[in-house]
C-alpha positions as a printed Julia matrix, in Angstrom:
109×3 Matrix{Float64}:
  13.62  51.22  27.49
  10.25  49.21  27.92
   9.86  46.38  26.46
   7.52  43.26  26.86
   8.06  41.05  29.42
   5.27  38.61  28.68
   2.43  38.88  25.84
  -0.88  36.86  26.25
  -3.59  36.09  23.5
  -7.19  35.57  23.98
 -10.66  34.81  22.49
 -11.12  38.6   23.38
  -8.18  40.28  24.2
  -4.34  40.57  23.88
  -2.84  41.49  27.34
   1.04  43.18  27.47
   2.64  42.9   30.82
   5.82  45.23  30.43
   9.17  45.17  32.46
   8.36  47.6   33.96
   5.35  46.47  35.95
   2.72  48.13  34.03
  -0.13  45.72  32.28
  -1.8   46.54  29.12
  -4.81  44.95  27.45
  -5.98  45.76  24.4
  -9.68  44.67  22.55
  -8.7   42.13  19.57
 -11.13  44.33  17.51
  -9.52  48.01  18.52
  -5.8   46.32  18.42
  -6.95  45.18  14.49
  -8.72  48.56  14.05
  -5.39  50.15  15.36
  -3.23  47.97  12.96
  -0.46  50.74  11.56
   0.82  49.22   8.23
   0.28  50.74   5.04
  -2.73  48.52   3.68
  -4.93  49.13   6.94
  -3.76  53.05   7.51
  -3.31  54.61   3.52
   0.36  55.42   2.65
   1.03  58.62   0.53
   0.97  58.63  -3.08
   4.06  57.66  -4.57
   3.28  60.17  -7.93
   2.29  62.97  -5.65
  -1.27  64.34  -4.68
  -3.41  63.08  -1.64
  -3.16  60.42   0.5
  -4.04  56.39  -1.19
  -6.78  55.21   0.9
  -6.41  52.21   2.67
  -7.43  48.61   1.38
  -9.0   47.2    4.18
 -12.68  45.87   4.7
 -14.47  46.34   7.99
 -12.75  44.69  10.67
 -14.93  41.5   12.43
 -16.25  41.73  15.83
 -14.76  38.55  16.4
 -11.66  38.85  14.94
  -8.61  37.66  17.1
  -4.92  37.49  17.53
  -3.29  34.19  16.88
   0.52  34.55  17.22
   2.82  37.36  18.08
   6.19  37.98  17.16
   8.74  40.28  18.93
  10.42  42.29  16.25
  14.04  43.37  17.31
  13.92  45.4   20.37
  11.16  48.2   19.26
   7.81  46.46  17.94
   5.2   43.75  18.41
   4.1   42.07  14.59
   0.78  40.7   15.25
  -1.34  37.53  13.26
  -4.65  37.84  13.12
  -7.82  35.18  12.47
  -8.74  37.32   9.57
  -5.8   36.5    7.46
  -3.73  39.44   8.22
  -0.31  39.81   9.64
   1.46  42.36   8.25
   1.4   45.44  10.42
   4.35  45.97  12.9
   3.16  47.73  16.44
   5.99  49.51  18.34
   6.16  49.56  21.95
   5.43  53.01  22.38
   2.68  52.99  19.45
   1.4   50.15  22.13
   1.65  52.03  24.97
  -0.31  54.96  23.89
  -3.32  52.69  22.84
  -3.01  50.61  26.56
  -6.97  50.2   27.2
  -5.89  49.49  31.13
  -8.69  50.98  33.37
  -5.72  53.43  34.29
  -4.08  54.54  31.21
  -7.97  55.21  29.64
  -9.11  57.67  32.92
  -5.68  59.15  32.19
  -7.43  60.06  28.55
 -10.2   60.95  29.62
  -8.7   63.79  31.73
């Protein structure tokens, strides 16, 4: 399994190297945008009927991570400048947003 083997936090970026070589880095701002909990994404609607929307304002250009914290073996939880911390990222979640110069031509194809 691939796991982090060192996570790095800056003004603009958050940068995953994994054990097995490969180095993500992600844009604070998409990594935010990208946050999967319930509040940022929608969840469905307990009583039925469509989805709840989610309960987040527009995300800051200048937002930022501050801390990280590993989460068992399968996920990354993420705190952010603009107050919020409570989306969990999974590794694989993680590695299918890496913004590496080679994992985005790979999209692109």
């Amino acid at each position: 399994m691939v796991r982090p083997r060192a996570v790095t936090l800056s003004e603009t970026h958050v940068g995953i190297e994994w054990n097995d070589g490969h180095k993500s880095i992600f844009a604070n701002k998409n990594l935010r945008e990208a946050c999967p909990c319930a509040l940022c994404q929608g969840e469905l609607n307990p009583l039925g009927g469509s989805r709840m929307l989610p309960m987040v304002p527009d995300v800051s250009a200048d937002v930022k991570a501050t801390q990280y914290q590993l989460v068992g073996l399968y996920a990354i939880a993420f705190a952010w400048s603009d107050g919020h911390s409570t989306g969990i990222y999974p590794y694989d979640y993680l590695q299918a947003r890496c913004e590496c110069d080679a994992c985005a031509s790979r999209r692109k194809k």
